[in-house]
LOKEGU-830605 format. One record per residue (C-alpha): residue number from 0; chain; x, y, z. Coordinates in nm, 3 decimals, m for minus. Layout:
N
- NUM | A | X | Y | Z
...
REM end
This chain:
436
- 0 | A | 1.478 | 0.910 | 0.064
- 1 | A | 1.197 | 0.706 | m0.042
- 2 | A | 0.899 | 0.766 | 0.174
- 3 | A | 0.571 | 0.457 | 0.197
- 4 | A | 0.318 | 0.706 | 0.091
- 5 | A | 0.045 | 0.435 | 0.103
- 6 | A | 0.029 | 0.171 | 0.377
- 7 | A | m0.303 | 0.147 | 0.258
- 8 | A | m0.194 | 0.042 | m0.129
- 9 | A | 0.094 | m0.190 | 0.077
- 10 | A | m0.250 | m0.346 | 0.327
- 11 | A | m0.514 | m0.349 | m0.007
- 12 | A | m0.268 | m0.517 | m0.200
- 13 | A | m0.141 | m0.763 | 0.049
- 14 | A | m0.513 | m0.868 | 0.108
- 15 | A | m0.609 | m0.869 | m0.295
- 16 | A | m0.293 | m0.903 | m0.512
- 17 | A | m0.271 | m1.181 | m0.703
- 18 | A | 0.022 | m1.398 | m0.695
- 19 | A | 0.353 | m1.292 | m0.839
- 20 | A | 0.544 | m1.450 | m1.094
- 21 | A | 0.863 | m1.628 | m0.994
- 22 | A | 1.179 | m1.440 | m1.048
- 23 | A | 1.428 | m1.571 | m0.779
- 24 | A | 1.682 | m1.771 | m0.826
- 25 | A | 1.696 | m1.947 | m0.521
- 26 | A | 1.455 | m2.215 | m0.344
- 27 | A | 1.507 | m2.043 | 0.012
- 28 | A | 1.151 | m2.210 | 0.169
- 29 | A | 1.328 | m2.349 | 0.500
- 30 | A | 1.111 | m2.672 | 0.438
- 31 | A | 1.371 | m2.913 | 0.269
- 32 | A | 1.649 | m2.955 | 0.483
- 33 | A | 1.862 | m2.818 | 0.174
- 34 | A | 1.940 | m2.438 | 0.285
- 35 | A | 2.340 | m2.505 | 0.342
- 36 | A | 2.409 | m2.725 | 0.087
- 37 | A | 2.482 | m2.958 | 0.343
- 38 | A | 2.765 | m2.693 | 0.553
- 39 | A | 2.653 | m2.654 | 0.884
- 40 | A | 2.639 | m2.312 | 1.026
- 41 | A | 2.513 | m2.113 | 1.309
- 42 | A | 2.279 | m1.777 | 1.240
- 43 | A | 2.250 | m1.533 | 1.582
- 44 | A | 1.931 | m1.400 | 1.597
- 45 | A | 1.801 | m1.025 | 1.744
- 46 | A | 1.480 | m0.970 | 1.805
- 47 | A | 1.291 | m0.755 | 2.036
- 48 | A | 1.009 | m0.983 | 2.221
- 49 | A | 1.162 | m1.039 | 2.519
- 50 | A | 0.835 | m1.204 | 2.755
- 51 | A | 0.572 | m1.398 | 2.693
- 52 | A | 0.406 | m1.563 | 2.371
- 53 | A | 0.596 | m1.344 | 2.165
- 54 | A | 0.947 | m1.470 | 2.281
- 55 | A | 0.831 | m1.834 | 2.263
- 56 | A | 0.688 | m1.792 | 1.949
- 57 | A | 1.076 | m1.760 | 1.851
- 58 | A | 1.189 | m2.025 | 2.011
- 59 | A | 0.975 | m2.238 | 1.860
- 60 | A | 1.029 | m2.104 | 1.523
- 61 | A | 1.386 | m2.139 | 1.569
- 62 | A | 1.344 | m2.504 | 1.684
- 63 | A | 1.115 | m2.555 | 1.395
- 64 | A | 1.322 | m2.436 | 1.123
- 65 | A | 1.595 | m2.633 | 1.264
- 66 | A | 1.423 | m2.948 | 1.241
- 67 | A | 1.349 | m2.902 | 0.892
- 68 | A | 1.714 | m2.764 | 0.827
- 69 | A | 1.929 | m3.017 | 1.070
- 70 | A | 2.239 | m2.811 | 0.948
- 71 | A | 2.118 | m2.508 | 1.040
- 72 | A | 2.145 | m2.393 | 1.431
- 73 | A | 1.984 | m2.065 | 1.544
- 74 | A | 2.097 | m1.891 | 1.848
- 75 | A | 1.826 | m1.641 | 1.970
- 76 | A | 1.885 | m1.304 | 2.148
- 77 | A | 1.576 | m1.147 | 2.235
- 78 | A | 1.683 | m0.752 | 2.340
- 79 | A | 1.470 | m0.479 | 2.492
- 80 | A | 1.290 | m0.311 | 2.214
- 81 | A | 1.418 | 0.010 | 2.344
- 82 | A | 1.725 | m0.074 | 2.373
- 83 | A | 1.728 | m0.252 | 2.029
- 84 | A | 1.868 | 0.022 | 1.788
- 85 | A | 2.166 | 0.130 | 1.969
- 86 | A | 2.277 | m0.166 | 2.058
- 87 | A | 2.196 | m0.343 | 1.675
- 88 | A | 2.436 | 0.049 | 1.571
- 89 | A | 2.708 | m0.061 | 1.811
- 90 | A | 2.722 | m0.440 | 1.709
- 91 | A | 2.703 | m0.334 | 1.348
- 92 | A | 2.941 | m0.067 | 1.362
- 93 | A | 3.225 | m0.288 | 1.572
- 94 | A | 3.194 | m0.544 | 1.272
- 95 | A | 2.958 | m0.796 | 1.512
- 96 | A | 2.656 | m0.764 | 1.386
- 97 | A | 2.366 | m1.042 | 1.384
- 98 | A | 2.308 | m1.262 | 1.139
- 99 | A | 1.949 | m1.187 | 1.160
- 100 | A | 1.791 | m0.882 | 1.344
- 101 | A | 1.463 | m0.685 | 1.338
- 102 | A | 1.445 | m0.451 | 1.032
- 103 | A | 1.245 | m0.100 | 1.130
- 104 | A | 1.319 | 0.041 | 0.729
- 105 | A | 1.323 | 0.408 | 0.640
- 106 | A | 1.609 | 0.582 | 0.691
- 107 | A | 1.723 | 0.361 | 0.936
- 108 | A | 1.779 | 0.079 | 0.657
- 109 | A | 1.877 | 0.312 | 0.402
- 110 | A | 2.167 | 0.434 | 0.651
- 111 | A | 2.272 | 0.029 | 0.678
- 112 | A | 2.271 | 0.011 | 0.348
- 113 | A | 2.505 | 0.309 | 0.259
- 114 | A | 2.740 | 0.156 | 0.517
- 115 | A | 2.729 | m0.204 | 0.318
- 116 | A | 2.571 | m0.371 | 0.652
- 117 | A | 2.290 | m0.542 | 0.527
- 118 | A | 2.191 | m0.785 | 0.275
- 119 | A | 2.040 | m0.731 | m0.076
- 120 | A | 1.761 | m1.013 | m0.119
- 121 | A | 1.599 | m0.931 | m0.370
- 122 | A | 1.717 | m1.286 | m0.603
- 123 | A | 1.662 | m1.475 | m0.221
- 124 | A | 1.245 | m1.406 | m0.260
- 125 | A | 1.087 | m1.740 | m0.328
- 126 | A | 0.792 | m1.796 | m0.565
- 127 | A | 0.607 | m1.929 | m0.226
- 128 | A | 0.675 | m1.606 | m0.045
- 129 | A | 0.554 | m1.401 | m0.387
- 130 | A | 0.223 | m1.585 | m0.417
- 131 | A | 0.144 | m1.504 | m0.024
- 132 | A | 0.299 | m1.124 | 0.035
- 133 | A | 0.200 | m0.880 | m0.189
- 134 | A | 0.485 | m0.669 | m0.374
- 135 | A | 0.334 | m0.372 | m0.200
- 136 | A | 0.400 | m0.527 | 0.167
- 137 | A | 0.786 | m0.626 | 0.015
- 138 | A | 0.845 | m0.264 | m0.094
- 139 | A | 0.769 | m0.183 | 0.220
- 140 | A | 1.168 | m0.297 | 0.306
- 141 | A | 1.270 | m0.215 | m0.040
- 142 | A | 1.485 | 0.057 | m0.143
- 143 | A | 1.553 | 0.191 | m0.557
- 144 | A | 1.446 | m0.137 | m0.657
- 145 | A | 1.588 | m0.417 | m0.431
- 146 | A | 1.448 | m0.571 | m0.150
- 147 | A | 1.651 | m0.554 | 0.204
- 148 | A | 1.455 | m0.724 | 0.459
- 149 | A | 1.141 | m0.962 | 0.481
- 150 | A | 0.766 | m0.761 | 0.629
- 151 | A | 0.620 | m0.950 | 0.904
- 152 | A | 0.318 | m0.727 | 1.045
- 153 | A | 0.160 | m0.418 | 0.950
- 154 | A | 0.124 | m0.140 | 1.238
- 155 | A | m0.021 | 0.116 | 1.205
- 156 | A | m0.070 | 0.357 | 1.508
- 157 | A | m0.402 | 0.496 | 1.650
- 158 | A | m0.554 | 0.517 | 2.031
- 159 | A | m0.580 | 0.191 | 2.178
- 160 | A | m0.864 | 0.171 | 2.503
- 161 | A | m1.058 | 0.026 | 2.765
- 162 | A | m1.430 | m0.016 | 2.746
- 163 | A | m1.516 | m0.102 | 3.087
- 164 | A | m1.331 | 0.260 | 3.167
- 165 | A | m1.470 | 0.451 | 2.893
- 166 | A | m1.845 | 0.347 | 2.977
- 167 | A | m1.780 | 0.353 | 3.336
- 168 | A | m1.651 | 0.721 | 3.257
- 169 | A | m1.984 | 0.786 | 3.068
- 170 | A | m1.844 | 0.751 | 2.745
- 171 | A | m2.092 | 0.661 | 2.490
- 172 | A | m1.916 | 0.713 | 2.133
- 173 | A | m1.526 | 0.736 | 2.070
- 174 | A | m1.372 | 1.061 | 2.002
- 175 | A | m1.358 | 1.147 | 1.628
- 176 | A | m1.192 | 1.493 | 1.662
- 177 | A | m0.985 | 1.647 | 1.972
- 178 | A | m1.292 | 1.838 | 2.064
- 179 | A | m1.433 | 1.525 | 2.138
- 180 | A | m1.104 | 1.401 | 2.266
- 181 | A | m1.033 | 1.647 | 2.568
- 182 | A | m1.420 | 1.589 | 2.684
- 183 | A | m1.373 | 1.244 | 2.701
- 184 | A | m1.084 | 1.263 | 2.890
- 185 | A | m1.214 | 1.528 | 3.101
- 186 | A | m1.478 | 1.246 | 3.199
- 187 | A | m1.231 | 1.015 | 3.301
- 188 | A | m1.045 | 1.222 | 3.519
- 189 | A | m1.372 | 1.176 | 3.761
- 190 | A | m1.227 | 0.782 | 3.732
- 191 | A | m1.033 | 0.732 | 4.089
- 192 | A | m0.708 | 0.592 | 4.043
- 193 | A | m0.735 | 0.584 | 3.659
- 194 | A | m0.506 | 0.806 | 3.404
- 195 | A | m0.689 | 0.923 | 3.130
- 196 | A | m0.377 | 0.846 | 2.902
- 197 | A | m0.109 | 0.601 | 2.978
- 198 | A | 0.312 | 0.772 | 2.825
- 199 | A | 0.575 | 0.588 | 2.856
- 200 | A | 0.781 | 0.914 | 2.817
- 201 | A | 1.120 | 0.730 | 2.910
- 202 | A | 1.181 | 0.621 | 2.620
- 203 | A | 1.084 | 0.920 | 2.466
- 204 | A | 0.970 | 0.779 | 2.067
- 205 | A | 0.634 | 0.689 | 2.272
- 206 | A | 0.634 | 1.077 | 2.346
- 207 | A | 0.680 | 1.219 | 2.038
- 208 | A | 0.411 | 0.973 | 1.875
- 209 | A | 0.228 | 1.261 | 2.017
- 210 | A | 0.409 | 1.502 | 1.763
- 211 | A | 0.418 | 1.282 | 1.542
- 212 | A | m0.010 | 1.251 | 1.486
- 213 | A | m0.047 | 1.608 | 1.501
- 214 | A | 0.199 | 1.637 | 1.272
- 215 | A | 0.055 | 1.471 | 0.999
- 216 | A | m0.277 | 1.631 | 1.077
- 217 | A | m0.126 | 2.011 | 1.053
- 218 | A | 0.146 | 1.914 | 0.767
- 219 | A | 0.008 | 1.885 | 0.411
- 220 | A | 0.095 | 1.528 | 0.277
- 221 | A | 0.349 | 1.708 | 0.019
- 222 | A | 0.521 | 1.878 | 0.308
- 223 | A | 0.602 | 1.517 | 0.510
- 224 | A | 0.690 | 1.365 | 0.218
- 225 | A | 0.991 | 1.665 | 0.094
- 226 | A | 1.082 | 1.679 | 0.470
- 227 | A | 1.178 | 1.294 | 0.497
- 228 | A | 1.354 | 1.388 | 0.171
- 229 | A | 1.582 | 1.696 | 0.316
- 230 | A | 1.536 | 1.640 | 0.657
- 231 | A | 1.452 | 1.999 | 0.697
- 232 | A | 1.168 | 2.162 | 0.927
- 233 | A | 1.116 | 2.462 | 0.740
- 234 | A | 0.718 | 2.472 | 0.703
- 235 | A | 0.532 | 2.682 | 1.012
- 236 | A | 0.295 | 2.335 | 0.995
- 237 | A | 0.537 | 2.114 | 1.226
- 238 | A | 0.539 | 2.445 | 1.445
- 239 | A | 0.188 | 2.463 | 1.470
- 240 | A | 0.193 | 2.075 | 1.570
- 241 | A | 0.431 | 2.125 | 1.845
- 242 | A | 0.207 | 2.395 | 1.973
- 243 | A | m0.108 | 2.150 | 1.920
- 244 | A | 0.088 | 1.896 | 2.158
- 245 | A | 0.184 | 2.188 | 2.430
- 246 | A | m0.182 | 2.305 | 2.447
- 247 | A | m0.287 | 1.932 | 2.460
- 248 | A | m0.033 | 1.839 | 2.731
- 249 | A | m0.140 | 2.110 | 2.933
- 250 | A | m0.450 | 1.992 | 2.991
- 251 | A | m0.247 | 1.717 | 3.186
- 252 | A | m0.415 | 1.427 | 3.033
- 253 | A | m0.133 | 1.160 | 3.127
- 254 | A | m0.061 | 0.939 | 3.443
- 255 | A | 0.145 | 1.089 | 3.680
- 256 | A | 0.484 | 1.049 | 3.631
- 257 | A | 0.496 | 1.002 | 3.296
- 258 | A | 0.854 | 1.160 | 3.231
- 259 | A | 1.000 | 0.843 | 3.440
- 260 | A | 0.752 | 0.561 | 3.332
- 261 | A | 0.899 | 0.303 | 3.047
- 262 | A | 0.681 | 0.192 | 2.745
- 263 | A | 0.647 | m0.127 | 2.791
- 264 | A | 0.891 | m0.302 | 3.082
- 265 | A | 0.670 | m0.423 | 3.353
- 266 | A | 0.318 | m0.332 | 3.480
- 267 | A | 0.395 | 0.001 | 3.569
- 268 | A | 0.464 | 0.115 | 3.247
- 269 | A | 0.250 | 0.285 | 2.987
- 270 | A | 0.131 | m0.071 | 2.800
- 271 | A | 0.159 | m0.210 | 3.152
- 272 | A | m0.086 | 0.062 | 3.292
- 273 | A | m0.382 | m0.008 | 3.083
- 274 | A | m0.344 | m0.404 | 3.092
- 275 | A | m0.425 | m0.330 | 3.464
- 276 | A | m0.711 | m0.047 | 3.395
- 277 | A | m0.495 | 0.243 | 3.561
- 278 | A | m0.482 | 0.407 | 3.273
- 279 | A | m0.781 | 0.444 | 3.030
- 280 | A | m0.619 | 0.445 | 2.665
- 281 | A | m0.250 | 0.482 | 2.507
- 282 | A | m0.118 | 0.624 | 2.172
- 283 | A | 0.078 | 0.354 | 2.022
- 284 | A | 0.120 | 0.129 | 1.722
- 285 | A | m0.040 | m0.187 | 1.615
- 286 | A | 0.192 | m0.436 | 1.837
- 287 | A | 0.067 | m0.284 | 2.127
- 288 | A | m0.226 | m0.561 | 2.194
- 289 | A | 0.047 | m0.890 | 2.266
- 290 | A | 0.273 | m0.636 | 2.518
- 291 | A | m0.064 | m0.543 | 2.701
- 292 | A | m0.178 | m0.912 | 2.698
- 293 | A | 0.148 | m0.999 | 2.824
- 294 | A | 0.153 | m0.752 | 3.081
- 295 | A | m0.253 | m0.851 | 3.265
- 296 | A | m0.280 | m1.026 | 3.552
- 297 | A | m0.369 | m1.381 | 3.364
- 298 | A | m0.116 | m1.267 | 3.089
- 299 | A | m0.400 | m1.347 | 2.837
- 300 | A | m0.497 | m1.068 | 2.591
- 301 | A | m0.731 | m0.781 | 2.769
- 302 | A | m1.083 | m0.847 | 2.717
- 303 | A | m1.202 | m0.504 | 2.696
- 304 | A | m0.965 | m0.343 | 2.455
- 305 | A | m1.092 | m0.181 | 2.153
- 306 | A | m0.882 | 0.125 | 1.930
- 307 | A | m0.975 | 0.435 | 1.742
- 308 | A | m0.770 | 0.618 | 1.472
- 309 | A | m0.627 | 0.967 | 1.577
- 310 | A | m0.875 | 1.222 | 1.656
- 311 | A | m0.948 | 1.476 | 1.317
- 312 | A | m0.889 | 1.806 | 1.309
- 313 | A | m1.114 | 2.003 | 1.121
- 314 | A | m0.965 | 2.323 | 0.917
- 315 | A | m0.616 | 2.180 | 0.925
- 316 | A | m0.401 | 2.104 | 0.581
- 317 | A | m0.334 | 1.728 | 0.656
- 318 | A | m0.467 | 1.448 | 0.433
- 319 | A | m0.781 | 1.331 | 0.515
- 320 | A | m0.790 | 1.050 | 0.781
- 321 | A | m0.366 | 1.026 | 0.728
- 322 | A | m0.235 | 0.740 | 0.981
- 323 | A | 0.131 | 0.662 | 1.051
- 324 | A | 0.273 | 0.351 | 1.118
- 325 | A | 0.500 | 0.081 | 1.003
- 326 | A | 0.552 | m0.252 | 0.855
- 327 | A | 0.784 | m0.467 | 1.120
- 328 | A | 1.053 | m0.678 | 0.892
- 329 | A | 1.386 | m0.833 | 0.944
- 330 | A | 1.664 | m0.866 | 0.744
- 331 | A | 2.008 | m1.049 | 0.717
- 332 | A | 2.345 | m0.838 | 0.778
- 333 | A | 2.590 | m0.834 | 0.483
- 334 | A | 2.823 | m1.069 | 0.612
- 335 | A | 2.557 | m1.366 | 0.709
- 336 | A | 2.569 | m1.696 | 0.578
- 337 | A | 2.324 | m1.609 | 0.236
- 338 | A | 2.145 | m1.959 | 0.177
- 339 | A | 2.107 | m2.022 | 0.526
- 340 | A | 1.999 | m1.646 | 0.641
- 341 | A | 1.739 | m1.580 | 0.374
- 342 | A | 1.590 | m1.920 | 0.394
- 343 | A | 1.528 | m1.765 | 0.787
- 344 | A | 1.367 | m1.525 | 0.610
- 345 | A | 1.113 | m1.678 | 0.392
- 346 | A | 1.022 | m1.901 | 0.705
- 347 | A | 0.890 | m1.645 | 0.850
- 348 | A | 0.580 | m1.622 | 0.575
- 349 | A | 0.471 | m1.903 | 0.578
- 350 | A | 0.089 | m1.929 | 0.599
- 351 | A | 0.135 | m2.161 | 0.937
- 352 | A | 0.420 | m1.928 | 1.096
- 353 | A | 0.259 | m1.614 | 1.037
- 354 | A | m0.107 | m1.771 | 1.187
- 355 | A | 0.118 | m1.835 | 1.440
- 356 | A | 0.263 | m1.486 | 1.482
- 357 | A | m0.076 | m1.320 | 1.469
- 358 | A | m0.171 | m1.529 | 1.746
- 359 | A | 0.165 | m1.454 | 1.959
- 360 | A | 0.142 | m1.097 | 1.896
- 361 | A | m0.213 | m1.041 | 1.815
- 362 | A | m0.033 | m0.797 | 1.489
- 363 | A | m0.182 | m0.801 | 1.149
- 364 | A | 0.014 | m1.059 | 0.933
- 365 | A | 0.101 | m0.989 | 0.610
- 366 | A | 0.037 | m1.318 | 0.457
- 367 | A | m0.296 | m1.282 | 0.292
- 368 | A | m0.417 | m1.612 | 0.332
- 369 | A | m0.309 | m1.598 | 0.711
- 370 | A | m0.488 | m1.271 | 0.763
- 371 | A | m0.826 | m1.466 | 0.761
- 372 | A | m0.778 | m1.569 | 1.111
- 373 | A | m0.797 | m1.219 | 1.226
- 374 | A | m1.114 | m1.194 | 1.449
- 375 | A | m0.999 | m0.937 | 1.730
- 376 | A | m1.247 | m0.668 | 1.709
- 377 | A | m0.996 | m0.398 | 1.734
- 378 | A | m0.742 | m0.483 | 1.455
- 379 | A | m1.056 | m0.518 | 1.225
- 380 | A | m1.077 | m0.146 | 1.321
- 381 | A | m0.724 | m0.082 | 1.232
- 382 | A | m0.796 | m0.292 | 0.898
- 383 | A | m1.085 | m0.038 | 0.839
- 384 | A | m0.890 | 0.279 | 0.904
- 385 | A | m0.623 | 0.168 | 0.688
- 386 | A | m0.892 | 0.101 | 0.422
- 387 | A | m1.025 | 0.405 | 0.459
- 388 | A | m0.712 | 0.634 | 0.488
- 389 | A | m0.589 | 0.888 | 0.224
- 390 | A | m0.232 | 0.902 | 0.335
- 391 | A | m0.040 | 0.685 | 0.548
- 392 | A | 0.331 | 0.726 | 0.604
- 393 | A | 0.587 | 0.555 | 0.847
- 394 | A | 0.686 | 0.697 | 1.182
- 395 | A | 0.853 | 1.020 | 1.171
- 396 | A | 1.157 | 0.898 | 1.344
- 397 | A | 1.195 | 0.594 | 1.104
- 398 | A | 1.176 | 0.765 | 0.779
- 399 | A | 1.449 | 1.058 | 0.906
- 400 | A | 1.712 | 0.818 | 1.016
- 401 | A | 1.895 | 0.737 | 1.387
- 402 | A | 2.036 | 1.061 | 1.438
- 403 | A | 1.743 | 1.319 | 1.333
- 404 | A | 1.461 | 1.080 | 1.461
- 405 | A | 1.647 | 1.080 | 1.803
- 406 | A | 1.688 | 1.445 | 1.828
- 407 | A | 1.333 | 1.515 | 1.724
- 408 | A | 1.221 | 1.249 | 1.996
- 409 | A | 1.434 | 1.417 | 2.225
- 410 | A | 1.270 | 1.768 | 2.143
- 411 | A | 0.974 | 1.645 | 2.196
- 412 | A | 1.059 | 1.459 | 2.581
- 413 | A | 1.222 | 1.837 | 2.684
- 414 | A | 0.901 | 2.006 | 2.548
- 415 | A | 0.687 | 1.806 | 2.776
- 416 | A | 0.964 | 1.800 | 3.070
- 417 | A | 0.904 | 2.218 | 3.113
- 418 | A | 1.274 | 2.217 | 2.975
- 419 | A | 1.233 | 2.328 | 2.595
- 420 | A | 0.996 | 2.479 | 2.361
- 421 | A | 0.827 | 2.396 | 2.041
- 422 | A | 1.136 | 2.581 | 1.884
- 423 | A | 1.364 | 2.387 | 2.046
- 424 | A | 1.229 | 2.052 | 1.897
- 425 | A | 1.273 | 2.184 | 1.490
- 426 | A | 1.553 | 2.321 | 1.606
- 427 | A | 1.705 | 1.985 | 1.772
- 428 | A | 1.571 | 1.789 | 1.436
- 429 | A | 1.753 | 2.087 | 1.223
- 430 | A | 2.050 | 2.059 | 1.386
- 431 | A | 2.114 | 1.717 | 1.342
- 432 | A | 2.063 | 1.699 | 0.982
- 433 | A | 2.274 | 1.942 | 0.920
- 434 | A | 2.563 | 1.709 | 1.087
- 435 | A | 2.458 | 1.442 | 0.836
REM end
């Protein structure tokens, strides 16, 4: 399994690379009008921004490529992010997939691409889209050498916060270590009404993010990188993160209820808590910013939010300042309409779309001209982490695949529900990969 070692070599590159040399064979740029050939067809569209300016910024897209391409119709289904992957497994698997759907990589793509479900476009990549994202951000959806689905955003994951609640708390610095960490929120548990950290442990991945950063401050770089390889849990690091995560949870840091709460559906969940300052920060990736904004009162982005990278953990074997994360992508399923589908694609690079994203979801964009309208405080924090980074890898449950990732996700939701222990989450993660 290929592993992204570097998200910072794919972010460096995508803001300093200089353009690429054209080596595709088609002009797929959406612009002329031309991407049928003059056949009109229909492309169905999944995507996972279901409210707000992200799900208009769709529809508008989708309207907008359709002027430009008269014969080309798009029909948009925006579906629950949590509910996206088994539903995108069932349509795929009863032969009804999308046309175009949101692309999460790792061993989630390299499974579609075993089965023959999605698209190789590597010849579809227009000298346009080459000149604007780097070949670092495009490997990011590549796999042995050809490109399956078009980057978007980079997101990294880190601690996203309030400031009003922090300095009302009598927080003067963010935490750089878990020392610092469990004082802080020990402070904000004098906050009435407020959760020192908002978990959307329904859907469990938001859960094991927890795992998932302690992880990759216990396990040596080497040791993540041959486990996404085997899919086997054999080093005592990922046991000593699972008992980093029980002593952490015990200190009860997160809003009550937790085990029942949703990620981000509605104001009472986890994104949903913090938009409305009942809940002081959240672990969570780089999107998290347009779900909170979409979730406040005015539905406008929250003035107060700022983010800091996982805590450090001195004397552990993990890289240096590691960060997970992702780069968000979609692709085109093998049996979509080529011309059509991957002219979709390159659309969505464009230095005007992806301004345009970046404003809808308030996400990094990985257009490098486009990224100069980034102003938001907190994602030039994320830029600076990233910079600054000596590792970065994907999330755990990406690079391992559906069935592992589940099972470790589960693991970690039965750890934290009193029903298992940290042997029971290698040994869920085990046992699944052995049924592969």
């Amino acid at each position: 399994m290929r592993i992204r070692k570097a998200m910072l070599a794919l972010v460096a590159a995508s803001l300093t690379a200089a353009s690429l040399s054209a080596c595709g064979t088609q002009d797929n740029t959406g612009g002329g009008g031309d991407a049928t050939d003059g056949e009109a067809v229909t492309l169905t569209f999944w995507h996972n921004a279901t409210t707000g300016d992200g799900k208009a910024f769709w529809e508008k897209q989708a309207a907008d490529f359709h002027a430009a391409n008269p014969n080309v119709t798009i029909e948009i289904t925006p579906v629950q992010n949590e509910d996206f992957d088994g539903k995108l497994q069932n349509a795929m698997n009863s032969g009804d997939a999308p046309d175009v759907f949101l692309q999460r990589g790792g061993g989630k793509m390299q499974d579609m691409i075993a089965a023959g479900q999605v698209m190789d476009i590597t010849d579809s990549i227009t000298a346009e889209t080459k000149a604007a994202v780097s070949e670092g951000m495009l490997a990011g959806k590549s796999f042995e050498g050809k490109i399956y689905g078009m980057p978007v955003a980079v997101l990294p994951g880190g601690l996203f916060y309030s400031k009003d609640l922090f300095e009302q708390a009598g927080i003067t610095s963010t935490p750089t270590t878990m020392d610092e960490l469990n004082a802080a929120i020990a402070k904000l548990k004098t906050l009435k009404g407020v959760a020192p950290v908002a978990l959307g442990a329904k859907d469990a991945w938001p859960a094991a993010h927890w795992f998932y950063f302690f992880s990759i401050r216990e396990c040596p770089s080497a040791v993540i990188d041959e486990t996404a390889k085997t899919k086997t849990f054999n080093n005592d690091c990922w046991t000593k993160a699972g008992n980093d995560l029980k002593a952490f949870a015990d200190t009860k840091p997160f809003n009550d209820g937790f085990l029942t709460t949703s990620a981000q559906q509605g104001a009472g969940s986890s994104a949903g808590l913090l938009a409305n300052h009942k809940a002081a920060m959240e672990l969570m990736g780089a999107w998290d910013p347009g779900v909170i904004a979409s979730l406040t009162p005015d539905e406008k982005p929250l003035a107060d939010l700022a983010w800091f990278p996982f805590p450090d953990m001195p004397g552990t074997e993990g890289a240096a300042k590691a960060i997970m994360g992702g780069v968000d992508g979609f692709s085109c399923s093998a049996s979509a309409p080529k011309e059509a589908c991957t002219a979709f694609l390159n659309w969505m690079v464009k230095k005007d779309v992806q301004e345009a994203y970046y404003k809808a979801f308030t996400a990094p964009p990985v257009n490098k001209d486009a990224q100069a309208v980034v102003t938001e405080p907190y994602l030039i924090s994320i830029m600076e982490a990233l910079n600054s980074a000596t590792y970065t890898t994907d999330w755990l449950d990406t690079i391992l695949g559906q069935n592992v990732g589940n099972a470790l996700n589960t693991g970690v939701v039965d750890l934290l529900a009193g029903k298992g222990d940290v042997a029971g989450i290698i040994q869920a993660a085990n046992d699944a990969a052995a049924k592969e």
